[in-house]
N, C-alpha and C positions, 0 to 999 in steps of 0.2 A: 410627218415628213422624216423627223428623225428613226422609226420605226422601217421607213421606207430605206433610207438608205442602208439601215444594217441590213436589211434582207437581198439588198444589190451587194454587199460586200459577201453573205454567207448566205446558206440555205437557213431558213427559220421558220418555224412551224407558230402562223399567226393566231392572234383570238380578237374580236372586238367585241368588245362588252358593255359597248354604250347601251344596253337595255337592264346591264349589272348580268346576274346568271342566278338562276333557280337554287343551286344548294355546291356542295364541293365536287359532287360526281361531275354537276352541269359545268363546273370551274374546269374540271380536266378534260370534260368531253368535249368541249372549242378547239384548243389544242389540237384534240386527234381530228377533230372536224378539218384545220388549218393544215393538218397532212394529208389530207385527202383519204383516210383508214376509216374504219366502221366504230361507229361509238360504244363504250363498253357501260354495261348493267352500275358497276359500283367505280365506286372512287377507288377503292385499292386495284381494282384489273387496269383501270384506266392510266395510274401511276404505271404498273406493271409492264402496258402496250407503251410508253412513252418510252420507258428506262430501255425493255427490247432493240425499240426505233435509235436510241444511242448509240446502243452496241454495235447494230447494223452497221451504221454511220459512222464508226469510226471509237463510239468511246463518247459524245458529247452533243447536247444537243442544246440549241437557242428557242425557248420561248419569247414570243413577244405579246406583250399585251395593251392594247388602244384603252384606255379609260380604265386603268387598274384601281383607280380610286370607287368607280365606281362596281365594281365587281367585285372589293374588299367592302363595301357596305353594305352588299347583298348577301355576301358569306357571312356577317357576323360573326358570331363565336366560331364558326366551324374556319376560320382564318388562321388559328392556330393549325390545324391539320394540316393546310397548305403551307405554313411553315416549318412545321416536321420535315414535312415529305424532302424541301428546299435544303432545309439544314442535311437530311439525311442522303439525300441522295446525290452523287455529286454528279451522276452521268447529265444533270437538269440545269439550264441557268438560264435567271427570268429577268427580263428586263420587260421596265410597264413605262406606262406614261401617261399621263394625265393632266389638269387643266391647276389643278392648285394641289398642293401636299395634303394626303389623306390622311384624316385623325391616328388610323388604328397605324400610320407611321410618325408619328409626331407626339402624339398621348402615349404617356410613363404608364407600362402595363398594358397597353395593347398589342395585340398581336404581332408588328411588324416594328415596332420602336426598336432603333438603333441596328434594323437587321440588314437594311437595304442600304448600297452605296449611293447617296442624293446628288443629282447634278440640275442647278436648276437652268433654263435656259432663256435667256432674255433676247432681246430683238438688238439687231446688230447695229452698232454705235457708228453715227455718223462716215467715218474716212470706212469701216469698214462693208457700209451698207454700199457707198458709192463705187469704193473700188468692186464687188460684188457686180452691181450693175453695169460696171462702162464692161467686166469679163466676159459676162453672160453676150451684151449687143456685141463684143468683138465675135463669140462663139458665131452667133446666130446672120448675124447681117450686117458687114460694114458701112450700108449707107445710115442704119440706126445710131450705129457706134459713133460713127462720126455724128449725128445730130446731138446726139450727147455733150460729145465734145467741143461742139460749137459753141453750143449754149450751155454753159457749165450752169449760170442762175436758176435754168431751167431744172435744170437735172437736182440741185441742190434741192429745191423746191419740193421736186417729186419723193426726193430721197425722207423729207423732214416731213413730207404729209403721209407716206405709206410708215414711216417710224420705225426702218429697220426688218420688216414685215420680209424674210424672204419670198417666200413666195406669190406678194403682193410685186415685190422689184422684176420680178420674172415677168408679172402679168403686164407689166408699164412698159417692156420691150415689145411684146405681143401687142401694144395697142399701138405703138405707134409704124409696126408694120400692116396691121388692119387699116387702119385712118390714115400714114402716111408720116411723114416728120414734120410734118409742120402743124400739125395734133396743139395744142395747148394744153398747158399743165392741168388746167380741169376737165376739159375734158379725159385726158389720160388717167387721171384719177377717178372720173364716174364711169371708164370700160375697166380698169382694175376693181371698183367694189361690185360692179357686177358680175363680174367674173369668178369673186368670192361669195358671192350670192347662197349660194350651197351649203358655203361653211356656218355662214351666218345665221341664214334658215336651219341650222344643225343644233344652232346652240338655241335658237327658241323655243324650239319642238322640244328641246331634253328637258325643261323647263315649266312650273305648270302654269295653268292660263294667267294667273292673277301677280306670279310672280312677274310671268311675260309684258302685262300691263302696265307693272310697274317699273319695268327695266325698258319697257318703249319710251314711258314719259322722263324716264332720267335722261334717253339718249339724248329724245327733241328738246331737251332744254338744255344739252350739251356744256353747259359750264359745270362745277362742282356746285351738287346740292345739299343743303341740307332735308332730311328724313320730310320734315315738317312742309316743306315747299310744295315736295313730291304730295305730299296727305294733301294739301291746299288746291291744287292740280287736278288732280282723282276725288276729292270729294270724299275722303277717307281719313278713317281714326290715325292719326300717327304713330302708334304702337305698332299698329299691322303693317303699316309702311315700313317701318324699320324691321318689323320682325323678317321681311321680307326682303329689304337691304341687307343683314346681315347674310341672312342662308346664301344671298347671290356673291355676297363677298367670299363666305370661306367655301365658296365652288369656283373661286378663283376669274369669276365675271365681272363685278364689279370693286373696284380700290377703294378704301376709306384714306380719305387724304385732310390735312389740318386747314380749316379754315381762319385764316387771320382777322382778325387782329388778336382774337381770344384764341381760348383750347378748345373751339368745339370743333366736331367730326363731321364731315361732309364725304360724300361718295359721287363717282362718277364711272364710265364705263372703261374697265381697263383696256380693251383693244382698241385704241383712238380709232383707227377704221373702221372697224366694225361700228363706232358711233358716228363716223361720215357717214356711211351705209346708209343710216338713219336718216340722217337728214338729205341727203339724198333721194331719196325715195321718200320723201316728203311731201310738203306743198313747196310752191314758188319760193314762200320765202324763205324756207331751212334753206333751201338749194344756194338762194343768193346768198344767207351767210356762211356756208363753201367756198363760195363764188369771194368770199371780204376773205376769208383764212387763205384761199390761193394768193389774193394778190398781196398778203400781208408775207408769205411765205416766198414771193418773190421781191420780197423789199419795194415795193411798188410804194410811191409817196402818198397816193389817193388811198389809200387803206381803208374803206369805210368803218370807221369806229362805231358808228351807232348800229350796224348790226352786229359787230364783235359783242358789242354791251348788251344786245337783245339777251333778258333772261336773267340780268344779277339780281340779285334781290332789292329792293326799294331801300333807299336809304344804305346802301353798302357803303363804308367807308374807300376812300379811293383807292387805296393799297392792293384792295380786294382784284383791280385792275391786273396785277401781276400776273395771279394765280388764273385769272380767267383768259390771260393772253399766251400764259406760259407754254403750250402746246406748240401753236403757231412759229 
């Protein structure tokens, strides 16, 4: 989205490289692909037609790149060349983006440590998510705007289940002119993660089968797990369980968070919608524990507790309560 917007602000010659890229030539030749030009033989002509396309334009031009993280792990060593070219050339400027910070920018000695200006971007904090949403229903449709505003509990609800998600808040306007304003908050939240459906199907497929397996049964158990739960679940070594939380961790999918009352490490899904998602497109019963986090997110007194509790571990000490309601 943010890639999106610069390119409505200026002309940008895009690459996505969610598949990574074959070698440094194949790193420039997206680029010219993203101008609509003919691909060149080597990485140096390819520099060369870019710096040209510059000039043309004025003296400067914007690269953008969708999943630089992973198209700098496809370059390997040859990622030093691309920062040559970067350091050397000034008519070139890249902006990338990606799902967690990539090693070879963060590891002392690789290729992109300390070269890149980092901005990270979080999902928009409560007053700013809602003010967001009542702008968008004024744009789009006053009789939306106004159900907003009617029912503020509502809307708060919607705001604290999408998590800030812009363009989940977008989709929560579009559902209630599909369905009408008188929609309920779960409902509007199961035409929002369908709607992201796409996205979510995006990040599985980039994934491979067994990590996929293992990041399905983290969602449907939706509270923070430990490694060992998830093995218990699957029917698998806990070594390979973890070995395969952590990779989903530093690809920026799933968070490692502190389970109390001790120091051990527990993981759960970082895009909380994307693990409604989950449960959602469950059985009955993920659906109705949705169904207990709506009405809990709308301060409703019947809160079903015993499906919020579905999934803590045996014997959890009560505290554990916190962390598994914290969301909500």
């Amino acid at each position: 989205m943010l890639l999106a917007r610069l390119a409505d602000a200026f002309e940008t010659f895009h690459a996505d490289c969610r598949a990574g890229v074959p070698d440094v030539t194949g790193f420039w030749n997206a680029f010219l692909r993203g101008a609509g030009v003919a691909e060149a033989p080597t990485a140096d002509r390819a520099v060369a037609q870019l710096v040209d396309l510059a000039v043309a334009r004025g003296g400067r031009i914007v690269l953008t790149c969708d999943h630089l993280d992973r198209a700098l792990e496809a370059l390997g060593d040859d990622a030093w060349a691309v920062r040559d070219v970067l350091s050397s050339q000034s008519e070139i400027a890249l902006v990338g983006s990606s799902r967690a910070l990539p090693p070879q920018v963060v590891e002392y000695e690789s290729a992109f440590f300390d070269f890149f200006a980092v901005d990270r971007l979080a999902p928009l904090i409560e007053p700013r998510a809602t003010e967001m949403l009542l702008a968008v229903a004024r744009d789009v449709d006053s009789e939306v705007a106004g159900a907003f505003e009617r029912h503020p509990k509502h809307t708060r609800a919607i705001v604290r289940l999408c998590g800030g998600n812009p363009r989940a808040l977008v989709s929560t306007v579009e559902a209630l002119i599909v369905h009408g304003t008188s929609i309920g908050v779960f409902e509007c939240l199961d035409h929002v993660c369908d709607r992201l459906s796409p996205s979510f199907e995006m990040t599985l497929e980039a994934i491979s089968p067994q990590a996929r397996l293992v990041l399905s049964e983290l969602a449907l158990h939706w509270h923070p797990a430990w490694a060992k739960t998830i093995a218990a679940r699957l029917s698998m070594p806990t070594n390979k369980i973890s070995t395969y939380l952590d990779r989903l961790s530093r690809d920026g999918i799933v968070d490692k968070v502190a389970m109390p009352p001790g120091k051990t490490i527990g993981f759960q899904l970082r895009d909380r919608l994307c693990n409604l998602w989950f449960l959602l497109r469950g059985n009955p019963e993920s659906r109705d524990r949705v169904r207990a986090l709506t009405r809990h997110a709308l301060g409703e007194n019947d809160v079903d507790l015993d499906a919020l509790r579905a999934g803590i571990e045996p014997g959890a000490p009560r505290e554990r309560l916190a962390v598994e309601l914290r969301d909500a």
